[in-house]
N, C-alpha and C positions, 0 to 999 in steps of 0.2 A: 504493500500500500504506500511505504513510504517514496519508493521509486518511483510509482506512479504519479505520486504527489506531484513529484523533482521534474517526472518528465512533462504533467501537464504546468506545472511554474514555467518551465523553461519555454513552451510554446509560447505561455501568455509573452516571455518576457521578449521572444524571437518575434511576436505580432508587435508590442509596444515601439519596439527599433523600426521596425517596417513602416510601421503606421506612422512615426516622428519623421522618417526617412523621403513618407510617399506624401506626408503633409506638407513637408520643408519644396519637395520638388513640384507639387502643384502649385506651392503659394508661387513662385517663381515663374511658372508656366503657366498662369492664368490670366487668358486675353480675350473673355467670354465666345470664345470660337463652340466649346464644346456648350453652351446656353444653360439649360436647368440640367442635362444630362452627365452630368462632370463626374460622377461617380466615385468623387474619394473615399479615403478610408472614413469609417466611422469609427467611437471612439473604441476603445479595444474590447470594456467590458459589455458592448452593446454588441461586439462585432461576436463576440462567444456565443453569447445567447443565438443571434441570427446565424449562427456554424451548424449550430445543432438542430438548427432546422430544416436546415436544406444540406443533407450530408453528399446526397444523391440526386442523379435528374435524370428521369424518362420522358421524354420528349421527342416526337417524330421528326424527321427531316425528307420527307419524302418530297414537299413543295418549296418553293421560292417564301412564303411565307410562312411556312415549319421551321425554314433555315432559319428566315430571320428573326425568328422568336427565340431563336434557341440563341443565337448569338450574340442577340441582347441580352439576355438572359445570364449568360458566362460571363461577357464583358463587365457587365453590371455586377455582379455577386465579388470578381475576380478584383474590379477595383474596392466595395464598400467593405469587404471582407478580408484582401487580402488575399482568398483563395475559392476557387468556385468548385461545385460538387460535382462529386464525378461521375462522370456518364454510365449509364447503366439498362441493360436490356431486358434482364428479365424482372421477376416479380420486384413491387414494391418493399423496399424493407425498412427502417424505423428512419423516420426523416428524409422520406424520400421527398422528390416534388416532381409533382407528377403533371405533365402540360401535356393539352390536347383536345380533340373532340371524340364523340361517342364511336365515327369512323375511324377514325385514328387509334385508337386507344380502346383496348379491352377493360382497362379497368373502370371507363368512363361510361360504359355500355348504362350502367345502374342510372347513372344520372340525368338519358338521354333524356325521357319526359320535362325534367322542373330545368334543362339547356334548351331546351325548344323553345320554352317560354319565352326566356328571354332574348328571343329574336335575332336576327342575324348577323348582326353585330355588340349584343353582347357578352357578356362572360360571368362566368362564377370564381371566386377565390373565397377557398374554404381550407380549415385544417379538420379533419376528420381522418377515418379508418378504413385501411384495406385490409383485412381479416386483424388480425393480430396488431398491425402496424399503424402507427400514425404516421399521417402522410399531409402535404400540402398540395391541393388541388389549383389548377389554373384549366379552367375548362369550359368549353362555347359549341354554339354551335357548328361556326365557322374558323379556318385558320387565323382571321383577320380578328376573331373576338378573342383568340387567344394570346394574340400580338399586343392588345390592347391590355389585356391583364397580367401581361408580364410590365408592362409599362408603369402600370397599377401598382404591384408588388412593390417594383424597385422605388418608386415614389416614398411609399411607408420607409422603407428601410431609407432613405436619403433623411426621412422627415425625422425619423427618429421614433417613430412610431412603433407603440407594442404591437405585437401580432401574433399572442398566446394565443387569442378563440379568434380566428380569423372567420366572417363569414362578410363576405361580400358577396351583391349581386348588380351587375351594372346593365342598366341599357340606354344607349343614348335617345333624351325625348325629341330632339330633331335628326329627322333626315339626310340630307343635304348641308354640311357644315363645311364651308366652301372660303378658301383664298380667293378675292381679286387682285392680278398684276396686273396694276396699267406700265406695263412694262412696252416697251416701244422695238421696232426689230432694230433698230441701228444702237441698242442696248441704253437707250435713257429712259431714267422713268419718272414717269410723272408724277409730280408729286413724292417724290423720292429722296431721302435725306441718308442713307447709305449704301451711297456709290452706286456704280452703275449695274445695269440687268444681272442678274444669276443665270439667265438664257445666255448662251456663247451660240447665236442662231450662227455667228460664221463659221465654226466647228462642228455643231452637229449636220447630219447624225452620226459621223463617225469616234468626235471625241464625246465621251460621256464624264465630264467634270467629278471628280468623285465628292464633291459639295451639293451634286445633284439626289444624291443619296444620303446624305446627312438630312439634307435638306429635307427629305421622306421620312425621316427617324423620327426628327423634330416635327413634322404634323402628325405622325401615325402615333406619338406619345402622348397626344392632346386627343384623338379622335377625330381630326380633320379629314374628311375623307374625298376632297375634290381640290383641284386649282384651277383657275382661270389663266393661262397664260401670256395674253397679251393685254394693251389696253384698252378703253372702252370706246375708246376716240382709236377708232381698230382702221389696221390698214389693208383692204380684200386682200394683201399679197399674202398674209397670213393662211389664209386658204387654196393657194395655188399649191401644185403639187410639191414642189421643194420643198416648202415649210410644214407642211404637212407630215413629209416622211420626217424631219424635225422634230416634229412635234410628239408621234410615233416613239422615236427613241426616248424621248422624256415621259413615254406615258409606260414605255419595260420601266423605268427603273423605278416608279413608281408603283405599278399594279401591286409587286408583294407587299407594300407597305398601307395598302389600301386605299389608296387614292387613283380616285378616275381624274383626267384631262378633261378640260372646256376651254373653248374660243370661244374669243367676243366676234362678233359676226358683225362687218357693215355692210349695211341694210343692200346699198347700191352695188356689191358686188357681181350681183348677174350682167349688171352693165358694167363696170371697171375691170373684171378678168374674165366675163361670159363672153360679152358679145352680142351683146343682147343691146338694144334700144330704150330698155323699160325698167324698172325696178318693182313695176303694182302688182301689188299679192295680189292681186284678181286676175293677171294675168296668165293664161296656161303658159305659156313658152318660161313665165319666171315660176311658175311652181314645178316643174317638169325641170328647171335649174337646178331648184333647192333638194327634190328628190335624189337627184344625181351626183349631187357635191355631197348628202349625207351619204348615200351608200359609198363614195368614193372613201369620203373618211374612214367611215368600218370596217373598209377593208382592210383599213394601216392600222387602226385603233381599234382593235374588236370590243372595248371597254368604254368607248367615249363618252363623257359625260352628257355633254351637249352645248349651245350657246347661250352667252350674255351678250346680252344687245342694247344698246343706246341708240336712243331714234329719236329727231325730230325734236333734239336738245341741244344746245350752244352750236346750230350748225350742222349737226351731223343729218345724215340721210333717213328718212323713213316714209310708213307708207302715209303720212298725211300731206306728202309732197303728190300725190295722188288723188287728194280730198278722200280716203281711207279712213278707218281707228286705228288707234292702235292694238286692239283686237283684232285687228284685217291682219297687220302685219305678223305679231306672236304667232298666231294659225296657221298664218305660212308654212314657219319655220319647224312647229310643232308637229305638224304635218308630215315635212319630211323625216323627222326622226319618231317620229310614233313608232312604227315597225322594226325600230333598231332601239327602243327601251330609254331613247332623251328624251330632255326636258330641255323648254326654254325659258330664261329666267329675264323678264323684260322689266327694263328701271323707269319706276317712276318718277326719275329724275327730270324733268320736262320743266320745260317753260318757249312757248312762242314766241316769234320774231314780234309781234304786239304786247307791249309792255303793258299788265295788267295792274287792276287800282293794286293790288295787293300779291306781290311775288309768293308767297307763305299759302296763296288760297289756289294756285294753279293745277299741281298736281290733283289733289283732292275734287276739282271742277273737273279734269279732262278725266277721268277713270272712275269714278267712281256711279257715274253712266252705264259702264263700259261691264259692272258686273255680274257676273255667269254670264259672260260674252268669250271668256275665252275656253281654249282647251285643256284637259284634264291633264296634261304634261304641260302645262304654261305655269311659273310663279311669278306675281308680280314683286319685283327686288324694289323694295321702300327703306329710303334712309331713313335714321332713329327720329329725325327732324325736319321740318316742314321748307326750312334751306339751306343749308348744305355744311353738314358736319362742326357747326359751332363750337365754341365752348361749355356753352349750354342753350339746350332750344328745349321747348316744349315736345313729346312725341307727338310723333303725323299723325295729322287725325283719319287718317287712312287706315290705320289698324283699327280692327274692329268693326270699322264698316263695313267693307266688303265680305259678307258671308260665304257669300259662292264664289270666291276666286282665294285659292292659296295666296297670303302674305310671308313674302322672305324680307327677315331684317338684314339691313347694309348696314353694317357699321365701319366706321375707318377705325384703320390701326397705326396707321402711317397719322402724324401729328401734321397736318399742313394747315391749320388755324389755331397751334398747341405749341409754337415757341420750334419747331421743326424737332432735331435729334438732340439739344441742345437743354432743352428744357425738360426737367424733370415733371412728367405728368402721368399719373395713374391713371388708363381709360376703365378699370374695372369698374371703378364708383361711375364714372360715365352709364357704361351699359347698363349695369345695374340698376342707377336712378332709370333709364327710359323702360329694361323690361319690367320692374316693378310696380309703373307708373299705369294706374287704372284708367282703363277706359270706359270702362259704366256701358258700355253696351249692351251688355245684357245684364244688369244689375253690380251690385257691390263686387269687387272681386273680378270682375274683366280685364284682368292684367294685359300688359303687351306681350309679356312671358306666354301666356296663354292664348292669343293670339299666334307667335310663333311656335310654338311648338302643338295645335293642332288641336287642343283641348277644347278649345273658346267655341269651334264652329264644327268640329268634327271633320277638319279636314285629313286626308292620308299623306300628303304631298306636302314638309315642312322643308322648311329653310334657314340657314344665318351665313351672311356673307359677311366677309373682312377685307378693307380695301390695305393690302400687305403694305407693312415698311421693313422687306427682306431686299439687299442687295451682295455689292460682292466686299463688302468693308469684312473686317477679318470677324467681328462680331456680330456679322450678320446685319443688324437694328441699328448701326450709326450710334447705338449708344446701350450701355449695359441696360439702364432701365426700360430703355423701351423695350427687350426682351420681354418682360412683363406684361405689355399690352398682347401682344402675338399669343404668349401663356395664355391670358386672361379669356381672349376673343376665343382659343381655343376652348377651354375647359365650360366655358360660358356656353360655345355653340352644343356641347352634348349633352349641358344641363342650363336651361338657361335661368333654371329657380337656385342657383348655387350664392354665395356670398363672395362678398367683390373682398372683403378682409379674407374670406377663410383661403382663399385664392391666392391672395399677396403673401399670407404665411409662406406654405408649403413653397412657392417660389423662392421667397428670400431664403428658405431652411435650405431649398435644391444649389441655390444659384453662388450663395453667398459661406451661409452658416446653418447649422440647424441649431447655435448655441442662443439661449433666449438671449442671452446680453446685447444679440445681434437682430433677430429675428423680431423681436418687441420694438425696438426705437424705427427700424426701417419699415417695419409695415404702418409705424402710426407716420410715419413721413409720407409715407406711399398715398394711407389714405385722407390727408391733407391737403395733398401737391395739386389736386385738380382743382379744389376749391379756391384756393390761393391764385391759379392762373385765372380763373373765370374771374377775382377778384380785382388783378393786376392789369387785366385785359378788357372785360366786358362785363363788368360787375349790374347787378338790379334788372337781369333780362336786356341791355345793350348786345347789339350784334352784329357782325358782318364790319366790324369799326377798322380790319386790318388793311395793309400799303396792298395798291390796287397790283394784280396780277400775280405776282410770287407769293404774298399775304404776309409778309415777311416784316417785323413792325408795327407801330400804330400808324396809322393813315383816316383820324375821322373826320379828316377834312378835306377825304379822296371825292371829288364833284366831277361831272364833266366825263364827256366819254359817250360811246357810241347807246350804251344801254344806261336809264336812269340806276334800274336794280344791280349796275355793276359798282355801283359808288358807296360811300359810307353816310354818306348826308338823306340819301334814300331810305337807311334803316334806323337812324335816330332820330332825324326831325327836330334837331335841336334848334330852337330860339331863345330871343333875350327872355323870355317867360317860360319857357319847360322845353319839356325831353319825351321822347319816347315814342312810339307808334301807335296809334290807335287803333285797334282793332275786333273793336268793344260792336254797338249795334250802331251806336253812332260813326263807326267809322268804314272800315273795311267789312268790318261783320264775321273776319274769322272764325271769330270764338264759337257759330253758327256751327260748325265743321263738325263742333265736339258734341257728344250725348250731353244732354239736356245738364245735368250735375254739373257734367265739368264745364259747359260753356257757361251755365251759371257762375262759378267760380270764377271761371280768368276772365270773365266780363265785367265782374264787380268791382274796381279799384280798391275797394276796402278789404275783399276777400282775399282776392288776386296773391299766392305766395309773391312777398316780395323780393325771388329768384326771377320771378317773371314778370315784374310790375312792369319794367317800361320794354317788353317784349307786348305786350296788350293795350298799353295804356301811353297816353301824351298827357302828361303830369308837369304841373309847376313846381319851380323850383324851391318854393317854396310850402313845399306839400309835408303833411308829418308824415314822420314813417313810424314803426311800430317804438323803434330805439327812444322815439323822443325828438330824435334830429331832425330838420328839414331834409328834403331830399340834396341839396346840394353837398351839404355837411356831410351827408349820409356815403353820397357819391365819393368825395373823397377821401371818407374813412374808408371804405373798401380798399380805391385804388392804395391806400398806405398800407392796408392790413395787409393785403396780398404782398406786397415789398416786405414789410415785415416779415410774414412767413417764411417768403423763401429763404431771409435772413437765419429763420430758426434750425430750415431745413439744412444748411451750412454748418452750423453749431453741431445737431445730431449728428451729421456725418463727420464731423471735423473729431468727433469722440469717438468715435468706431474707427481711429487709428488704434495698428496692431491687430483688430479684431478682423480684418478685413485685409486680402492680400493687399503690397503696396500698389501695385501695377494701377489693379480696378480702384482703389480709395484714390490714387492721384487724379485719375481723369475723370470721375464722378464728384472729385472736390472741382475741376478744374473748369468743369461744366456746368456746378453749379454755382462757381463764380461768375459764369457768363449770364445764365436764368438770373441772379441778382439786378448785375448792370440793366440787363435787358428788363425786367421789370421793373426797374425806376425810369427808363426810356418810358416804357410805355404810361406810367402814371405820371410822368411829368409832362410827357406832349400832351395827354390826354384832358388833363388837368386844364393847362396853358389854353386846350384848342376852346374847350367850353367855360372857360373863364370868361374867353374873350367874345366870346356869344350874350352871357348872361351879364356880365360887369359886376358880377359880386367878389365880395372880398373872403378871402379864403378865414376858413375856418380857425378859431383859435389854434393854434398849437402845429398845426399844418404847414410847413415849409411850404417856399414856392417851388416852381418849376427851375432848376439850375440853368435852364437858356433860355432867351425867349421863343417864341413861337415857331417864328422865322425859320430857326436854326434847324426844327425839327420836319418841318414842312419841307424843304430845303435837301434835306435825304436824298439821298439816290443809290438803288443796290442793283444795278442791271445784271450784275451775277449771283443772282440769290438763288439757290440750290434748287432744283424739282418744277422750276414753271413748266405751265404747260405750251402748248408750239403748236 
């Protein structure tokens, strides 16, 4: 016994070396290339416990996505442990782990019934019994749900998590949980704050980038299970045959990780690479195109997901260049891929070359006519907000009204009105506030959550889109945090009733530490940071305030220009007497859009949360608000408090030296010295522009603007990262 003792000390003390050994050499080696998946050691007495449970692994390797479970699965175990368990053929024996499905796997036969349940991408993780033995179960329907739950697993063990009585059951409540690239073929992308395309369209199909398969790890570990691969503002060349068989080699190296391929489709292509005269979906010779070009795809992509399409928005092509709907067009498209198992996902991102009283009421007017007009493979793709990805907006009041047509959430992940890569901003609280935010459609409890995910109306056919901020910067996101949005948008699309905190933990435990010293101060930063930019930026429902084009700045004194709605003076309305937009009954009438409750609400000035006061409302500046203040006082206690924050957020990280490799603490300090500057810019033009509107004297205790007005109007950034072209 005593030997034994000697030789289990000497393991532990053979792990402690290793583990100081593989800690010293990641801290060193950490330049968020590897994202939440870094798999270092964990601490030793944690890593015993987790030895003893996975001694052994039976695991098929028969597919492309056997392999790759099994391989994460090693790699995984091999870094958090130190050593991973040995492979093994036959029967279960004590602390085995056992991955697979009922096909695969005789010992899973038992469980086939309560695995079916859970549908075909989910999985079971259980610790239970093969006759005698205790064992750990990873087990699905499908190869892909068991891909899924090994991803699962290693999560707990990264978090720190017990997993004595493991019984997990996963299935994802949306469908369709889809990347947007508006990535471009000459490799720029729009809207893009980390470097240029991760498509190398001038290499494939021969080189396959081995980031092209990382790149698959990291959706398939979230549940992601589509990408869009070009932009929306799409080029027909996209669908010519070169890029096609292009596209083909990015959809192998995806398929085992479970993700299908999708293009965006412009509209006019049977005329720009057909040959055709016409682009009207009522046309035989253009539906008899689109039949043709889907079967051509399927043959290269036998998996293809299907198209997103942008129509008959900022320019581009669609069928009401026809006098069409947009129902004409979607049918098209859905048409041709009916028989090959796509879907097309049509954005209700619209607005007509007629500038309407109210940009905010357009989508909502043009579609919502339009449904049960279209087909059973059509999702209408609706941003979280009624114009275009704020720092906060109200959700579209498009969710919930449409009963008979599938609603897909777009939410951006990429920051292009959030400070770019630069700016420390949590979108979780974003999504979060829009899906939890009720729509009263059908009574109390009509979330937008339910809505997307299919509960609200009974739809089969769900959706969440993410517009990516992945390029080829060595971190993927242009910035460690924004890793976290990409997590977020993921983990959100396969549940979207999850928590936007309980989300940031396990992140910051993956990415950073799982040590609380670490994992407490950065998720309360995290979940701070968003409120603090809406504060610094667009504080009391203000919107759309940023420098015209790039958005890059304040600019809300951007006038002039070919559309009134491209301007900032458009969305505030600000005079020497008030601010804000009306859009009560006296003005626009929006608030009309919402079920009864809630236009009640944001109709009321009084009621109106005042997140959204001068989103709804043209209020004087001299109006109370709840604090006590005037509204002007109030205004620029925000824009200080947000400077302030980010100030804090500095401090918090400035103390999580040592706890944090040096690499990532310097350029996350370094960056958030820039969010600082950059949010006193912004509250100081902001300040200066409607100071000199109103002519009031700034609030006790309130510095003024460091420059005058001038200075800031005055700006010019013709190189500002991701405009669009």
């Amino acid at each position: 016994m005593l030997a034994l003792t000697n030789v289990r000390g000497d393991l532990s003390w053979r792990f402690m070396l290793l583990w100081l050994v593989l800690l010293a050499g990641a801290a060193r080696a950490e330049d968020g290339h590897a994202l939440w998946m870094r798999y270092v050691p964990v601490d030793p007495p944690r890593a015993e416990e987790y030895r003893a449970r996975f001694r052994e692994l039976i695991a098929p390797d028969a597919t492309p996505t056997q392999r790759a479970a099994r391989a994460e699965l090693l790699e995984g175990l091999e870094g958090l442990l130190g050593q991973s368990p040995r492979p093994h053929a036959g029967a279960p024996g004590e602390g085995a782990l056992l991955l697979g499905t009922p096909d695969s796997s005789p010992w899973l036969v038992p469980l086939r019934k309560e695995i079916d349940g859970l549908g075909a991408e989910g999985y079971l993780i259980r610790r239970t019994w093969v006759g005698a033995k205790q064992v750990t179960v990873i087990a699905a329907r499908n190869d892909i749900g068991v891909l899924y739950g090994v991803f699962h697993l290693l999560r707990l063990l990264q978090t720190a998590a017990p997993i004595g009585d493991l019984e997990i059951r996963e299935t994802p409540r949306v469908k369709l949980r889809v990347l947007n690239h508006w990535d471009d073929l000459d490799g720029h992308v729009e809207r893009g704050y980390a470097g240029a395309s991760l498509w190398d369209w001038h290499k494939l199909p021969d080189w396959r980038d081995p980031r092209y398969t990382d790149y698959a790890r990291a959706n398939a570990s979230l549940g992601i299970n589509g990408t869009v691969l070009n932009n929306v503002n799409a080029d027909a060349l996209s669908l010519t045959p070169m890029y096609l068989r292009k596209a083909a080699a990015l959809a192998d190296v995806f398929r085992p990780y479970g993700i299908r391929v999708y293009l965006s489709a412009r509209f006019s292509a049977p005329m720009e690479i057909g040959g055709l005269d016409t682009a009207d979906p009522l046309d035989p010779r253009v539906r008899r195109w689109w039949r043709d070009k889907a079967d051509e795809i399927y043959r290269l992509i036998p998996d293809f997901g299907g198209f997103l399409v942008k129509a008959n928005s900022e320019g581009q092509p669609g069928p009401q260049d026809y006098g069409r709907s947009h129902a004409d067009g979607a049918n098209l498209l859905a048409d041709a891929l009916a028989d090959h198992g796509g879907v097309v996902m049509w954005r209700a991102f619209v607005y007509s070359h007629a500038v309407p009283a109210d940009r905010a009421t357009q989508a909502y007017a043009e579609f919502i006519r339009l449904d049960g007009g279209f087909r059973r493979n059509v999702l209408l793709q609706v941003k979280n907000g009624p114009i275009d990805f704020q720092p906060r907006e109200p959700f579209h009041p498009l969710f919930g009204a449409m009963p008979e047509t599938p609603l897909m959430m777009e939410f951006q992940i990429t920051k292009e009105y959030l400070g770019f890569a630069t700016h420390l901003v949590y979108l979780g609280t974003l999504y979060e506030e829009t899906l939890r935010a009720d729509t009263h459609m059908r009574g109390p409890g009509s979330t937008v959550a339910r809505v997307v995910d299919g509960s609200l109306h009974g739809a089969a056919l769900t959706g969440m889109a993410g517009v990516a901020n992945v390029g080829t910067d060595r971190n993927w996101t242009g910035s460690h945090f924004d890793q976290a949005n990409w997590y977020a948008f993921g983990r959100l699309a396969w549940n979207p009733h999850q928590s936007a905190r309980d989300i940031a933990r396990d992140w910051v435990a993956m990415t950073f530490s799982p040590d609380p010293e670490v994992v407490r101060p950065v998720v309360d930063m995290m979940m701070a940071s968003r409120e603090a930019a809406v504060d610094y930026m667009t504080p009391l429902g203000l919107h759309h305030l940023m420098a015209r084009g790039h958005h890059y700045g304040p600019g809300p004194w951007v006038d002039g220009g070919p559309r009134a709605e491209w301007t900032s003076v458009y969305y505030h309305r600000a005079d020497r007497d008030g601010i804000g937009f009306d859009r009560g009954v006296h003005g626009s009438n929006a608030v009309a859009q919402y079920a009864a409750p809630v236009a009640r609400e944001f109709g009321d000035v009084r009621r109106v949360p005042e997140r959204y006061l001068l989103w709804f409302h043209h209020v004087r500046w001299d109006h109370r608000m709840r604090s006590g203040r005037t509204l002007w006082s109030e205004l620029v206690h925000r824009y200080s408090d947000g400077v302030a924050r980010v100030g804090a957020m500095r401090g918090t990280w400035e103390g999580l030296r040592g706890k944090v490799d040096e690499a990532r603490h310097r350029e996350v300090g370094a960056f958030l010295r820039i969010q600082q500057q950059e949010a006193q810019w912004w509250r100081d033009a902001s300040v200066a522009y409607f100071q000199s509107l109103n002519g009031l004297p700034l609030p006790a205790g309130e510095a003024p603007p460091s420059r005058p007005l001038e200075y800031y109007q005055a700006l010019q950034f013709p190189y500002a990262p991701g405009d669009g072209r």
